[in-house]
N, C-alpha and C positions, 0 to 999 in steps of 0.2 A: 372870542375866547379860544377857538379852534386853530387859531392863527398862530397864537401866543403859545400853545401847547407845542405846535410842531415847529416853533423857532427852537423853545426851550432843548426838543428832543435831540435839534440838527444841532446844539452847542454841545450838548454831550457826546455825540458822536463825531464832531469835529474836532473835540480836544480829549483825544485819550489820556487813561490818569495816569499812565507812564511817562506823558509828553508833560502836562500842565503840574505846576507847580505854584498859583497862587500867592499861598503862603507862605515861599522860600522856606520848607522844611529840608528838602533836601540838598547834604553838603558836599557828602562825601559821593567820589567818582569813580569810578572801573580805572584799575589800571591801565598806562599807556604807552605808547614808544617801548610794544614790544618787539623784539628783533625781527628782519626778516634773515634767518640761516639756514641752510640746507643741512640739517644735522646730521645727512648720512655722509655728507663728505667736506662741511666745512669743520674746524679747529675752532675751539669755542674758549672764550679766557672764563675767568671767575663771574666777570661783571654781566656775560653773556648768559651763562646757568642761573645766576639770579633774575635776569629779567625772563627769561625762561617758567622758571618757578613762580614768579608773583603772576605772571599771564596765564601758567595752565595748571595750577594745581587744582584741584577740583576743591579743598576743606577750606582753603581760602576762598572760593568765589562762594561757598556755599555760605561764608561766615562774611562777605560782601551783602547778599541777597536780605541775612539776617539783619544787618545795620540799614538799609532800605526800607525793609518791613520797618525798625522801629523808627525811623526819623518819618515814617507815614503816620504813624499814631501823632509826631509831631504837629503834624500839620490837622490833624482830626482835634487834637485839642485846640491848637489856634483856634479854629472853627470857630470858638465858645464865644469868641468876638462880634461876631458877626450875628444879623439877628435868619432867623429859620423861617422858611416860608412853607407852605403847605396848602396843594390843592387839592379839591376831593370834589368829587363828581358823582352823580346818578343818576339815572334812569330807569322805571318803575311805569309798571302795567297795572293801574289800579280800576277793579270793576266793582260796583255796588248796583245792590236791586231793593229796593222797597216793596211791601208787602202790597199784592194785587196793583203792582207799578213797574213799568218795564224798565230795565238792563239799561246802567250808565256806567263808559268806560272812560278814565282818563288814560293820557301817556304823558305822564308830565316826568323834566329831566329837570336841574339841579345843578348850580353849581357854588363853588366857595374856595375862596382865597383867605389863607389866615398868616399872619406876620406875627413873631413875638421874638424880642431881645432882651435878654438880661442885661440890666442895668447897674444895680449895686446887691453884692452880696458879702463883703464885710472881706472882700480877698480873697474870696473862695477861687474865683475863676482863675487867676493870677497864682495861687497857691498850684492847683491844678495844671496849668498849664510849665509853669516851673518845677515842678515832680517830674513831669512827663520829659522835659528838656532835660536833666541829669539824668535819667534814664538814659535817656537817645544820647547823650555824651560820652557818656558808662560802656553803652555799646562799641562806639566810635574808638575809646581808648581802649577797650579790651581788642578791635579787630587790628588797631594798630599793634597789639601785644601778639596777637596769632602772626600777624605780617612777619613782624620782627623774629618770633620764633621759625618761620617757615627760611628766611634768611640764612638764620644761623645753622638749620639741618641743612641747607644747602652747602654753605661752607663747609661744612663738618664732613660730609659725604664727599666734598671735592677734595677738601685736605687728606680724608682716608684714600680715597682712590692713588693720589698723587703717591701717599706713603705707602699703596699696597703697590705700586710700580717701584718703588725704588727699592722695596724687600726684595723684591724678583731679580734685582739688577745684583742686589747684593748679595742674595741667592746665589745667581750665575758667579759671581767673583768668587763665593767660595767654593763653588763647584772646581771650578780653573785650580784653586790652590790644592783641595783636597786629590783633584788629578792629578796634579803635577809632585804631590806627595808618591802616591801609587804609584807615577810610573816611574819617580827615583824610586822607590822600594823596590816595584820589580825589578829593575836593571842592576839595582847590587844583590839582591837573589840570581840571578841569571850567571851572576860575577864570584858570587861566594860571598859578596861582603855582608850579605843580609839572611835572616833566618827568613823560614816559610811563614812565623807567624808575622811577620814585621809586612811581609806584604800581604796576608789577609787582612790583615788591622786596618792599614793603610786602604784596601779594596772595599772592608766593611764599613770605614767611615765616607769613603766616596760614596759608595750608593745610598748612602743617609741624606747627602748631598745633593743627590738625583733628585729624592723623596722631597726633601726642603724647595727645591724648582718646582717642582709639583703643585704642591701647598701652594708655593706666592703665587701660582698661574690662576690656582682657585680661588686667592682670595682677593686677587685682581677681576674674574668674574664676578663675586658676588658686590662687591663694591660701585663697580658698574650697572650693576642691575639696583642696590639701593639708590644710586644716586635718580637713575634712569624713572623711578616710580616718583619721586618727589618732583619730577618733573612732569608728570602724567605720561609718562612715554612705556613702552612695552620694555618690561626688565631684559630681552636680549638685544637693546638698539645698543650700537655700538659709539659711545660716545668719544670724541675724539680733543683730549686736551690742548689747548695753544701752552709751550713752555714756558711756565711763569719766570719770572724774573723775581728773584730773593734778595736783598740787600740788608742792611740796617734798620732799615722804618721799617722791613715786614715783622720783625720781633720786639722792638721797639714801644712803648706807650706813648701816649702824649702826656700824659699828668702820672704823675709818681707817689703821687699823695693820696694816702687810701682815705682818710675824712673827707679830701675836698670830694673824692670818687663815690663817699657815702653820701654827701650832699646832696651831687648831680642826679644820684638814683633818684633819692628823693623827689626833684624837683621833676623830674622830666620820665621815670620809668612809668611806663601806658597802663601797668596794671593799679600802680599807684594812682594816678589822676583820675581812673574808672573810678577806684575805692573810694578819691572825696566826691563825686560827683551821685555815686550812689550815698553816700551819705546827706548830699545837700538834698536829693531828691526826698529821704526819706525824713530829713527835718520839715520839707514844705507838707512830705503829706499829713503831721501832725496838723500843720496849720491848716491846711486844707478837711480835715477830720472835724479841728475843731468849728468853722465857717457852717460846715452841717448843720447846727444846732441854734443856727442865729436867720432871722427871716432873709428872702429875700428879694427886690424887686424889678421885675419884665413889663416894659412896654407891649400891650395888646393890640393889634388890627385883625378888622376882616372884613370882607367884601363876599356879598352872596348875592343869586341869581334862581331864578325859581320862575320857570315856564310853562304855564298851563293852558298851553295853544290854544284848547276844545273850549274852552270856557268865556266869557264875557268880556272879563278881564285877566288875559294872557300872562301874563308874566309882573311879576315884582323884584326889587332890589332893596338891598337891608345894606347897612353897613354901622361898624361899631369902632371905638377906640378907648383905648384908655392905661390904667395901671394894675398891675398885678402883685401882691403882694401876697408869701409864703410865708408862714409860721410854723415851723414841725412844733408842735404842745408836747405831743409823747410819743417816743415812736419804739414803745416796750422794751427802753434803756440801750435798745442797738448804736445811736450814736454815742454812746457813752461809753461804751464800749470801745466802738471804734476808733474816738482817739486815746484810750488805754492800749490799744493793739498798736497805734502809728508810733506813738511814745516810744515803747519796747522796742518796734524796730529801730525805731534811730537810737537807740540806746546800742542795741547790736551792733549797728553799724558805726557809730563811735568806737566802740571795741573792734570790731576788726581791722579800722583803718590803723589802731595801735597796733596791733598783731602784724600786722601785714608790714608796717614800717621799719617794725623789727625784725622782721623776715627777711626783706628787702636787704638793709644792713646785713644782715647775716652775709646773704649771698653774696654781698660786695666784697666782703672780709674775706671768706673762703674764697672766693675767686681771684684776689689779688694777691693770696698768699698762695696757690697752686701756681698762679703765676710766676711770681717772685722764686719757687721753689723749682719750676720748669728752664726759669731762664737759666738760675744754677745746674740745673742737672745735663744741661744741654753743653754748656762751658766744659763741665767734667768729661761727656761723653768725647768733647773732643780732644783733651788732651788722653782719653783710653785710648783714642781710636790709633793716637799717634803712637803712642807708647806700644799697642797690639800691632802695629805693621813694622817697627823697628825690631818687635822683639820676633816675627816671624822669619824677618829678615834673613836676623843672626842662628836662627832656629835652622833654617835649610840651609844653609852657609853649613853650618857645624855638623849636620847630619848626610850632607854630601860629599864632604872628605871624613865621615868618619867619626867623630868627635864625639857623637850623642846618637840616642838609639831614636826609633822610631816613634814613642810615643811622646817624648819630647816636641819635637816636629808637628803631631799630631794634633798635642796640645796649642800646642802656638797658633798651630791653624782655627782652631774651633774658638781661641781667646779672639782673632782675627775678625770672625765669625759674629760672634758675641758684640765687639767690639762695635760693629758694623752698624746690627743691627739697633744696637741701642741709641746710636747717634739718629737714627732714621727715625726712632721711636720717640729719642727726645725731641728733636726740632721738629717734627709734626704737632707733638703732646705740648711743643711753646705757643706754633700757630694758633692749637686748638683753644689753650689757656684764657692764651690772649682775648680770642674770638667770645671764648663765655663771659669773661673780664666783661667786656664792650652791652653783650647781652645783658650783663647784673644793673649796670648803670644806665640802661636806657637804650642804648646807640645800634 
């Protein structure tokens, strides 16, 4: 029997429970083929920041760890299949004395093997072990829902970065303009053609100008440092973009039809698929509630051993088999209870998975029409942008021979300004559209 103890101990320690999987509980995997970059001096595109983000974010691995833990409960419930063994052992110093008779000690040890498998219990086991599975499913489609959400911050973060560089760009362009206002104002002050306030104005809107360079520098820093934390990195690393390339498909959708795109949600968004899967879970544990209150029955073995050295006849062996059969009579109305409480919940959970579908929809709807509203608004900023550079054009044309005073000029420039930055503001605000678009319906 001492043999069989330390085979048993050298299996456990030969298959740690990280390594052995039996039961094929576990599905899901660590992410992979994450880059190797030197990020303090290579150029990184988009595809590069997300594989970045899915390999170092820390609330994703921690919400990985979580899906592990419950597909291990999976495999505890599989368990239920299989039948349970149990040994138990003792050894024991027994001494007696009889009156006017001398001192007898035994050392007798003990031992016993016990087998028992549930064989039928009316679906209980099957009910159970399918609860447990939509759970662990629930988990899997909400950690693909964090995935996807962690994704979509990383775009978002790249998108703003990009758009707080080309504020700056467009910053300095107006700086350039609001200069070169100044220094035609100064030079017809110097000349007579200009009053003294025509070139303070002109000097008081350049250094607003200055001020606005400023700004975009900082909110080029902060933009790199939010992206920088979504990627587990220290908010001063200095991230260094590869120049995207923009075309037509970057604004672009593939399906234009907001029903079919409320369908797709449906069919395929991860928090949707959690919600039926927590719902089938919690239809089984009715069934499973109700199995409770009905018998059920375990195959029994056992094997026992019993060695009393000192004595005439040493040692015995017993062994037993048979069936076992469970009847709860009364158990002070608790399982009656219990599937009065499993009931309720899937009842909840039928409601929410309505709530949630209308939800869903919602966000589909709002996010195709902010879409839809971004694409326009993008078209418009460009024909402003065009109209604000032709009219600055004719603005310093006219107020460098003369024609028109200074605030004219001044204007034109700030419309310029305006102009700029709103096109910067829409085509990012279409990228971004786009991007929660993709997020509403699953992708």
């Amino acid at each position: 029997m001492k043999k069989y103890i330390a085979l048993l101990a050298l299996v456990c320690v030969a298959f740690p429970a990280a390594a052995f999987d039996p039961l094929s509980a576990y599905k899901v995997t660590a992410p992979t083929g994450c880059i190797d970059k030197d990020i303090d001096t290579d150029e990184l595109t988009l595809d590069d920041l997300l594989q970045i983000g899915v390999c170092n974010n820390p609330s994703l691995s921690a919400g990985y760890m979580g899906v592990k833990a419950s597909e291990a409960s999976l495999g505890s419930a599989r368990s239920q299949y299989l039948p349970s063994i149990k040994l138990t052992g003792t050894a024991t110093i027994q001494g007696d004395k009889l009156e006017h008779g001398t001192n007898m000690q035994d050392e007798p040890y003990n031992g016993k093997a016990e087998a028992s498998w549930l064989l039928f219990d009316f679906g209980g086991r099957e009910a159970r072990i399918s609860s447990t599975r939509g759970y662990v499913d629930a988990a899997r489609y909400t950690y693909d829902a964090s995935l996807q959400d962690l994704l979509l911050s990383v775009q978002t973060a790249y998108l703003n970065l990009l758009a707080a560089k080309e504020t700056l760009t467009s910053a300095k362009a107006s700086l350039d303009s609001y200069k070169q206002s100044y220094q035609e104002a100064e030079k017809r002050y110097k000349l007579g053609m200009a009053s003294l306030s025509d070139k303070l104005q002109a000097n008081t809107k350049y250094q607003e100008a200055v001020l606005k360079v400023v700004e975009a520098e900082n909110l080029i820093s902060r933009s790199k440092g939010a992206l920088a934390i979504l990627l587990n990195l220290s908010p001063d690393t200095d991230i260094k973009l590869a120049k995207p390339i923009f075309d037509t498909k970057t604004t672009s959708i593939e399906n234009d039809n907001v029903q079919e795109l409320m369908a797709m949600a449906l069919k395929d968004r991860p928090e949707i698929l959690a919600q039926k899967r927590t719902q089938e879970a919690a239809k089984s544990d009715v069934t499973s509630s109700k199995t409770n209150m009905l018998p059920s029955i375990s195959g029994t073995a056992s094997v026992g051993y019993t060695d009393n050295w000192k004595h005439s006849y040493p040692y015995f062996r017993n062994t037993s088999a048979g069936l076992l059969v469970t009847m709860p009579l009364f158990t002070g109305f608790s399982n009656m209870y219990a599937v009065q409480q499993a009931s309720y919940k899937y009842q909840e959970q039928l409601r929410k998975t309505q709530s949630l579908n209308l939800q869903v929809e919602n966000e589909v709807w709002v996010a195709y029409q902010n879409y839809k509203t971004a694409v326009r608004s993008y078209e418009i900023s460009q024909a402003v942008l065009e109209s604000a550079e032709e009219s600055h054009r004719v603005a310093f044309r006219y107020y460098e021979v003369g024609k028109d005073d200074i605030l004219k000029l001044l204007n034109a420039v700030a419309q310029l300004a305006d102009a700029r930055q709103s096109r910067i503001t829409a085509f990012y605000g279409l990228l971004l559209s786009k991007a929660n678009l993709y997020r509403s319906i699953g992708k």
